[in-house]
C-alpha positions as CSV (number, residue, x, y, z in Angstrom):
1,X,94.5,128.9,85.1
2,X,95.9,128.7,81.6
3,X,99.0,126.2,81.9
4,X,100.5,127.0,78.2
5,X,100.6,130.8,79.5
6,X,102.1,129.7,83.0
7,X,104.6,127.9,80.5
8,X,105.2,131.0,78.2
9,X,106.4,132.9,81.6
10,X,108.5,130.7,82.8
11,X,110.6,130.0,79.3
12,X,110.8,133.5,78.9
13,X,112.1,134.3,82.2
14,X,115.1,130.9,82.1
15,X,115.8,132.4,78.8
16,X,116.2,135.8,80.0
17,X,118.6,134.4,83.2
18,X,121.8,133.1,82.3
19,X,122.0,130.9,85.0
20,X,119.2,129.6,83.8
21,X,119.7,129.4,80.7
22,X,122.9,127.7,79.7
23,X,122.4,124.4,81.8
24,X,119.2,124.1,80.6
25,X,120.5,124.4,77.3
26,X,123.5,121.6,78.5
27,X,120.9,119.2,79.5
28,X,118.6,119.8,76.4
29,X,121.8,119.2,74.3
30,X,122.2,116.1,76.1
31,X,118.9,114.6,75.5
32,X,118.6,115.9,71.4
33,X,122.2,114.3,70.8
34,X,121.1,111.1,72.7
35,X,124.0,111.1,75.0
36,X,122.7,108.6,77.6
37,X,122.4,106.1,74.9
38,X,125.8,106.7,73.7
39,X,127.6,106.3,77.2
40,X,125.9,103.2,77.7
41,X,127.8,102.0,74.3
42,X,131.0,103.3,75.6
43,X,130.3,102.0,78.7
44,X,129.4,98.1,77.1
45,X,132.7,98.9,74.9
46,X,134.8,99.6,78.0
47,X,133.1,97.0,79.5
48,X,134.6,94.4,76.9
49,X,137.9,96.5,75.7
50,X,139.0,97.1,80.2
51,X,140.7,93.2,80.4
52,X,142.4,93.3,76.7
53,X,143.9,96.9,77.4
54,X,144.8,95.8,81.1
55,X,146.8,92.3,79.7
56,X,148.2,94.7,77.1
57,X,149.6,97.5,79.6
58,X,150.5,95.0,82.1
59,X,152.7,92.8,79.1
60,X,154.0,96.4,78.2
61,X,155.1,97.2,81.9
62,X,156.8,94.0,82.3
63,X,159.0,94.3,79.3
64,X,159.9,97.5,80.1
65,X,160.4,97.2,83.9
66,X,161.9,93.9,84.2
67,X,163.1,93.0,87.7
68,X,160.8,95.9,89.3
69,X,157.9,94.0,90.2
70,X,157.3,96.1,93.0
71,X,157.0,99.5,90.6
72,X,155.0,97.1,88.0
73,X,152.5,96.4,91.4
74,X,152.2,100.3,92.2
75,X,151.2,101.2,88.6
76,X,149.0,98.9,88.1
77,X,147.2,100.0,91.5
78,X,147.4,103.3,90.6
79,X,145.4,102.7,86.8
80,X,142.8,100.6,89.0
81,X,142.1,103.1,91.8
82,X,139.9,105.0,89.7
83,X,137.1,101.8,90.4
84,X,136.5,101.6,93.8
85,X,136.2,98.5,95.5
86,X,136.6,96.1,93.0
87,X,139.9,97.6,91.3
88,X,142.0,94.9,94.1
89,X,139.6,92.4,93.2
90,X,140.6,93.2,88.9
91,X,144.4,93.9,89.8
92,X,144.5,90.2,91.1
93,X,143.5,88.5,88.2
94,X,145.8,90.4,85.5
95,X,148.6,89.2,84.2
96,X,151.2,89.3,81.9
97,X,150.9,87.9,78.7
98,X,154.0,85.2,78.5
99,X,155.9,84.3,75.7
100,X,158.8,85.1,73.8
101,X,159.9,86.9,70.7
102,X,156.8,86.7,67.7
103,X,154.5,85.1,70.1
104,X,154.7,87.4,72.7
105,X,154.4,90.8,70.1
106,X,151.2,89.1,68.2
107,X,149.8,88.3,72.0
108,X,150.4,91.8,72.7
109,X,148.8,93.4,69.3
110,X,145.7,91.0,69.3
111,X,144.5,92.2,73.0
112,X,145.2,96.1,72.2
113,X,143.7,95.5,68.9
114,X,140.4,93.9,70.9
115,X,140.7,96.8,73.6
116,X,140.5,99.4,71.2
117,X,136.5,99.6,70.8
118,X,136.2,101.7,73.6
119,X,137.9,104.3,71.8
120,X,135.8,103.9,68.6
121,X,132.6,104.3,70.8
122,X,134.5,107.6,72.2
123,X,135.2,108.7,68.6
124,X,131.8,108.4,67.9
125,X,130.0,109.7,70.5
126,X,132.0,113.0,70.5
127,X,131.5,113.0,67.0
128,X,128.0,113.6,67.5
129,X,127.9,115.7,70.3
130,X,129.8,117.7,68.1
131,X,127.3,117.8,65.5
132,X,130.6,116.3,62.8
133,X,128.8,115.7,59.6
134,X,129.3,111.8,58.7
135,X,131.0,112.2,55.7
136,X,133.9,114.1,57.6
137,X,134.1,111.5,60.4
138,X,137.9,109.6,60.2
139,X,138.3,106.7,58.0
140,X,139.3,103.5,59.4
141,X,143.1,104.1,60.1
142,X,142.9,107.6,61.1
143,X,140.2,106.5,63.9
144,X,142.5,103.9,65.1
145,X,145.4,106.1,65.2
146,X,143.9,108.7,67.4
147,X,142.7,105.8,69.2
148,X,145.9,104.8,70.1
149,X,147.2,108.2,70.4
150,X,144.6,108.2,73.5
151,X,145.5,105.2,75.1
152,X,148.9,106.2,74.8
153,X,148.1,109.1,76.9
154,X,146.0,107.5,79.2
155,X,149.3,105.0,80.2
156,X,151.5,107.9,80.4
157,X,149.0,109.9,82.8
158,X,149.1,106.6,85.0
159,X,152.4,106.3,85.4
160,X,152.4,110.0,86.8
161,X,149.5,109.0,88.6
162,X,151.5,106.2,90.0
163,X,154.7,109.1,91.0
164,X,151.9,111.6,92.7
165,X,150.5,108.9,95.0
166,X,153.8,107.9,96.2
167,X,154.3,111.7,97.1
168,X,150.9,112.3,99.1
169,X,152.3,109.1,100.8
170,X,155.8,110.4,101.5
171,X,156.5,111.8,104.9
172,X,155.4,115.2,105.8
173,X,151.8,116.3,107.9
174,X,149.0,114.1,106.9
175,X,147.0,117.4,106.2
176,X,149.3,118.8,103.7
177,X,149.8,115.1,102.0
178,X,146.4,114.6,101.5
179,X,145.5,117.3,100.2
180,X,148.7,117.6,98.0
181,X,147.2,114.0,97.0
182,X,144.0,115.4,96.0
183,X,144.8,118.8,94.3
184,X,147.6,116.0,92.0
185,X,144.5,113.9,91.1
186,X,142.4,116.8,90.3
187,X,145.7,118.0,87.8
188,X,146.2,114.9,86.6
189,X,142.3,114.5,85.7
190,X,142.0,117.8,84.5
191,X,144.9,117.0,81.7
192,X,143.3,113.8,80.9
193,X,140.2,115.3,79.8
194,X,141.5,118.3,78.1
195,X,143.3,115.4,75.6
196,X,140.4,113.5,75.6
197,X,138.3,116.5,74.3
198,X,140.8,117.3,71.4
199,X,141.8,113.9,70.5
200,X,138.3,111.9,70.3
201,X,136.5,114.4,67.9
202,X,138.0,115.8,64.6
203,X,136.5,119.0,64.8
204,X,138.5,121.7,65.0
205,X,138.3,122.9,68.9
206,X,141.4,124.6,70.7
207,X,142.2,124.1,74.5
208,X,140.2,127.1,75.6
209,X,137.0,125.4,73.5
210,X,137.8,122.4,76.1
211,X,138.7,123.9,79.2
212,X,135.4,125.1,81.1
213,X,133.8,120.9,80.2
214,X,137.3,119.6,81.3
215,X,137.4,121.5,84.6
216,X,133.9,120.6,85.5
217,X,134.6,116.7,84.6
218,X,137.5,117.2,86.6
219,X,136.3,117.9,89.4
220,X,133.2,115.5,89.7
221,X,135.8,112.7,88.6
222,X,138.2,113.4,91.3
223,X,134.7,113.5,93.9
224,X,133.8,110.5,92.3
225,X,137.0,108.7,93.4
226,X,136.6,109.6,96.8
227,X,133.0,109.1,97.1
228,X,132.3,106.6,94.8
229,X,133.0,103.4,96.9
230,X,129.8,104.2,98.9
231,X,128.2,104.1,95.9
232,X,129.8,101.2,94.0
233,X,129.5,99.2,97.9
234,X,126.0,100.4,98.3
235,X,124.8,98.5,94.1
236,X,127.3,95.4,95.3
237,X,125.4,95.0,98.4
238,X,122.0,95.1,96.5
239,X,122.7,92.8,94.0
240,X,124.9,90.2,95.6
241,X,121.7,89.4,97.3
242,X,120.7,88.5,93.2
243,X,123.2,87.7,91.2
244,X,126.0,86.3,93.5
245,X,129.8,86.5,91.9
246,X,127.8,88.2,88.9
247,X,127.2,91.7,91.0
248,X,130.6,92.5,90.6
249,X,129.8,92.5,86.3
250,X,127.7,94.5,87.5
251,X,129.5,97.4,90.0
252,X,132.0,97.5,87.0
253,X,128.9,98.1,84.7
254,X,127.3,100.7,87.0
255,X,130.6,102.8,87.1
256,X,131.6,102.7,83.8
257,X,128.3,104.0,82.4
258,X,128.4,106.7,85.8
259,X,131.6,107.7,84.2
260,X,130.6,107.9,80.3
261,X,127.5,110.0,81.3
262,X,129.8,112.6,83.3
263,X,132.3,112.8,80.7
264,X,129.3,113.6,77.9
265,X,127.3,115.8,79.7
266,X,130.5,117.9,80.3
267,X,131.7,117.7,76.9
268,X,128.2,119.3,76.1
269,X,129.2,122.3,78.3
270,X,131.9,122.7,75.3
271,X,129.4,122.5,72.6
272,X,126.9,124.6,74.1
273,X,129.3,126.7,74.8
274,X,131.4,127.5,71.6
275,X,128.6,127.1,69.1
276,X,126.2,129.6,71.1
277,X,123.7,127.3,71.4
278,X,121.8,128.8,74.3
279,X,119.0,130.1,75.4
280,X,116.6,127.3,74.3
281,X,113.1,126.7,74.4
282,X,111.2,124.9,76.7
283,X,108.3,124.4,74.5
284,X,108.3,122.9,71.2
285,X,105.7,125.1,69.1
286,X,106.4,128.3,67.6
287,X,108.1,130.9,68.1
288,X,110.9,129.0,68.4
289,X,114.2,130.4,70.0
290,X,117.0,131.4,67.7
291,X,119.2,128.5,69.0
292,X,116.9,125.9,69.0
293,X,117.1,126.6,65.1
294,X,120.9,126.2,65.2
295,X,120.4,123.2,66.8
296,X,117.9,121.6,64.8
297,X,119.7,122.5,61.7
298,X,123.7,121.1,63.1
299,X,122.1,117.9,64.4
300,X,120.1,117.4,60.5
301,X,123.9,117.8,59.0
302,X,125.0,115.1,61.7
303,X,123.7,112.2,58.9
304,X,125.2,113.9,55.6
305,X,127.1,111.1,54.0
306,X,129.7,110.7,51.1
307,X,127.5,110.4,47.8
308,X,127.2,106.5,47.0
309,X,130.1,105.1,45.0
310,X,129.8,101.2,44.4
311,X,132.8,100.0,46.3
312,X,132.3,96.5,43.8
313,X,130.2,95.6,41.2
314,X,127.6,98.4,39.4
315,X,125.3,98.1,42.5
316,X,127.1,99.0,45.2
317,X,126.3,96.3,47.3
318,X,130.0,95.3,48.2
319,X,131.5,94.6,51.5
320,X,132.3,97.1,53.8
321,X,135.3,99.2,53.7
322,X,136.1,98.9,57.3
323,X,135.5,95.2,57.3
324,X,138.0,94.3,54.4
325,X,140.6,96.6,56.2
326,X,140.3,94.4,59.3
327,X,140.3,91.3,57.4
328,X,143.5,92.6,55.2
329,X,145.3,93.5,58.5
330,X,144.5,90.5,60.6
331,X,145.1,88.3,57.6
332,X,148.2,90.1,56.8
333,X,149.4,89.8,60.7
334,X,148.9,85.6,60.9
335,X,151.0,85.4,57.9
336,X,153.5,87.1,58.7
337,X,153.6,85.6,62.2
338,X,153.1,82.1,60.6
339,X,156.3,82.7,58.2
340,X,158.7,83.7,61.0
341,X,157.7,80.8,62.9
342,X,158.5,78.2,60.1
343,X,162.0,80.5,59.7
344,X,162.7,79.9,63.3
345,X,161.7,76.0,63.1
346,X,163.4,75.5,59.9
347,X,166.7,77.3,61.4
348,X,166.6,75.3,64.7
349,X,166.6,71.9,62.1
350,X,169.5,73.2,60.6
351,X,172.8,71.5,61.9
């Protein structure tokens, strides 16, 4: 039996069936871009950036609903839900940043400053899904803008989040709520992910590019809430039996990679999608299939960069752009914290 021909047959016939043909082409897209490597960086990211972001929108909340503790409680519930099982165990060690006046603001700044590298790992990964040259990737303040664009988003979609649940909860048949509860999650998912697909990359992609991944990562998100404490329960039982205190690290770890793998592989639906990159090949010899080709040719432009130009000295072995921005802005933020608290010391001398 010749194999190679068995082979020929079969590539020929999932190229000929659409059904075939596109998710095979989704998961090929995954594997050429690397995507499983690149959710385990957002993961690591989110991993490091969850606690800073948390202090942050939990100082936020408490500024802005003062005297509400109970509607500060719900929301924060309601932005942990999504991690089953150990969001209570999270939601009890968060607080509030405390502090008054200059303190409190550069408190505040500092963590969302140091939460903000899951959004750069975001940027990048989508980036590359989308086959964005590097030289057209966003310089260092328009990347942390649309970072904070989308975590601005993200707070705002919790707080509705927050609304919805109490509505599924409100009186009326347990039937109708709970399924009124679910079809709100599914919207409210649905919207996150259409942002998150326009915001993180800066290709040009409109909401109908976005809509078919968005849908799909919709709805395995909103199954994943409801399903996924078996799972988180069933890798905390495991490796308690290890690690101790340490398996919850690693439950958070476990879902947070889970989730950055869903929300790439549907993203590739989008690319595969728009850019026609479908049927491909299951072999790798010739003749190759016209979008293998594409592919091959998008993902070469992925590394295209900016023609040198020394940045100091004639042999353009200065420091990093990005670095000297961070430096500038966190030297820039301690001074002028440092000068208003010698104001406010040299004003509380005064008689």
């Amino acid at each position: 039996m010749d194999i190679q021909r068995t082979l020929r047959k079969l590539d020929d016939f999932q190229q000929r069936e659409r059904w075939l043909a596109f998710p095979f082409a989704v998961f090929r897209k995954f594997g050429d871009d690397r995507a499983g490597n690149l959710a385990v960086a957002i993961a690591y990211y989110g991993f490091f950036s969850m606690f800073p972001l948390l202090l942050t929108f939990v100082s936020v909340l408490g500024l802005i609903l003062r005297g509400h503790q109970g509607l500060q409680d719900s929301i924060v519930h309601s932005a942990l839900r999504d991690f089953p099982v150990i969001g209570d165990q999270i939601a009890r060690n968060v607080h509030s940043i405390s502090g008054n006046g200059v303190a409190l603001a550069v408190g505040i700044v500092g963590t969302l400053w140091a939460g903000m590298g899951v959004t750069q790992a975001a940027q990048n990964a989508m980036n590359q899904i989308w086959d964005v040259p590097r030289k057209e990737w966003p310089n260092f303040l328009k990347s942390r803008f649309r970072g904070l664009l989308m975590l601005a988003i993200l707070g705002t979609l919790t707080i509705g989040a927050t609304f919805m649940s109490g509505l599924s909860t409100s009186g009326g048949p347990a039937v109708v709520m709970a399924v009124l509860g679910i079809v709100g999650s599914l919207l409210l998912n649905l919207a996150l992910f259409l942002v998150a697909y326009r915001v993180l990359t800066v290709r040009d992609v409109s909401w109908r590019d976005v809509f078919p991944g968005a849908a799909v990562a919709a709805v395995i998100w909103t199954a994943m809430q409801g399903l996924g404490g078996y799972y988180v329960t069933h890798q905390l039982k495991q490796a308690s039996n290890v690690y101790g205190t340490f398996a919850l690290v690693i439950g958070l770890l476990v879902w947070l990679s889970l989730g950055a793998q869903i929300t790439l592989l549907a993203a590739e639906i989008n690319v595969v999608r728009v850019n026609r990159l479908w049927p491909r090949s299951i072999l790798q010899k010739p003749p190759l299939a016209e979008a293998d080709r594409r592919t091959m040719t998008r993902g070469a432009k992925v590394e295209e960069r900016i023609s040198t130009v020394p940045v100091s000295g004639k042999d353009g072995h200065g420091p990093p752009t990005s670095f000297l921005r961070s430096f500038a802005i966190g030297a820039g933020a301690a001074v002028a914290a440092g000068v208003a608290s010698v104001i406010r010391r040299r004003r509380k001398s005064e008689p």
